[in-house]
C-alpha positions in Angstrom: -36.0 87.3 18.3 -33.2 87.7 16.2 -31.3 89.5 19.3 -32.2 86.2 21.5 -30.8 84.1 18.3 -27.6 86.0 18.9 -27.1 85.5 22.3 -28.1 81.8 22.0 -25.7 81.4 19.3 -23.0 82.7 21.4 -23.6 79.7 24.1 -22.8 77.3 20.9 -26.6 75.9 19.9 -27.9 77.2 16.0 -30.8 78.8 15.4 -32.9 79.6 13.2 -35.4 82.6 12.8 -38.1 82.9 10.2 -39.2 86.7 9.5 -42.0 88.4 7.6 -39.8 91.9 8.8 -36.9 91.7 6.2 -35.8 95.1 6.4 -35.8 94.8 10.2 -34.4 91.8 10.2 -31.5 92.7 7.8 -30.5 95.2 10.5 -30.1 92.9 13.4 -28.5 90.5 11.9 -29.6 86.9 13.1 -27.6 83.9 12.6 -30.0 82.3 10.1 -33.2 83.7 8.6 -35.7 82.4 6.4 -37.9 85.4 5.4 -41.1 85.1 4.1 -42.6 87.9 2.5 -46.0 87.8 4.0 -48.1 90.1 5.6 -46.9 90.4 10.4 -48.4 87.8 12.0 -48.6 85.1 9.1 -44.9 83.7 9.2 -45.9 80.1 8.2 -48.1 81.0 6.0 -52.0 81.3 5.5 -54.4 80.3 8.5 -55.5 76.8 7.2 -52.6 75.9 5.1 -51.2 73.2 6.9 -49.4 71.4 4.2 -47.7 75.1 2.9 -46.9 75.8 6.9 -45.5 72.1 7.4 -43.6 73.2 3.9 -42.4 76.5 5.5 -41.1 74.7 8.8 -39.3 72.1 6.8 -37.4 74.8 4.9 -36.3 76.5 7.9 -34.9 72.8 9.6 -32.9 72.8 6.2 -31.5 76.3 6.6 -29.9 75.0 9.7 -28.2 72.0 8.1 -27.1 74.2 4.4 -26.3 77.8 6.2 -22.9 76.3 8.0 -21.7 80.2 9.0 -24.1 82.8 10.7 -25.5 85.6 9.1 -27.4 84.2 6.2 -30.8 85.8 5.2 -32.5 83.7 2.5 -36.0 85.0 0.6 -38.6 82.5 0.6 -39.6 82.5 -3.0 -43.5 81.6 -2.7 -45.7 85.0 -3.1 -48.2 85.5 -0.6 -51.2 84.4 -2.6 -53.4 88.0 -2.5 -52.3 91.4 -2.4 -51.0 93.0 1.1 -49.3 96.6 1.7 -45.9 96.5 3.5 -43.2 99.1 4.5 -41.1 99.2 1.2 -38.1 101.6 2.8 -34.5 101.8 2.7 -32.4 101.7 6.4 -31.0 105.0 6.8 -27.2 104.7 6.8 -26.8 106.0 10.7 -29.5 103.3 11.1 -26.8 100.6 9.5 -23.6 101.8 11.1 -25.1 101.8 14.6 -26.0 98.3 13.8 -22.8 97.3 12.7 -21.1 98.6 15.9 -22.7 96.0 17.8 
């Protein structure tokens, strides 16, 4: 999605992505991202939690009026509420630089 965010941007409408991929998402570089640090699948939040989803979504539509330049990658700062595992590791520098090129 961040790609499509891109390419969307370039026609002149914002966007805004929210992301539970950070390290993925720090590669391709979307206009605006809200990452949540949640287990795939879960972006909003918990199943259930309507008022911490509705919470979620109203951040986001505030990242579009704040984050006036593209680019911007903010961390959520809520901790999933139970334990998950996630992939913890570093881009590889040839990973970065064939980002950048693009």
């Amino acid at each position: 999605m961040g790609l499509v965010a891109r390419v969307v941007e370039e026609a002149g409408i914002p966007t805004i992505t929210v992301s539970t991929g950070r390290d993925i998402t720090a590669l391709v570089r979307p206009p605006r991202t809200l990452f949540i640090n949640a287990p795939m699948g879960n972006t909003f939040g918990p199943p259930g939690d309507v008022e911490g989803q509705k919470t979620i979504l109203r951040a986001a539509l505030d990242l579009a009026k704040r984050a006036t330049e593209p680019g911007v990658l903010i961390d959520w700062p809520a901790p999933w509420p139970e334990p998950f595992e996630y992939f913890t590791g570093e881009a590889t520098p040839e990973a970065i630089a064939r980002q950048k090129k693009k």
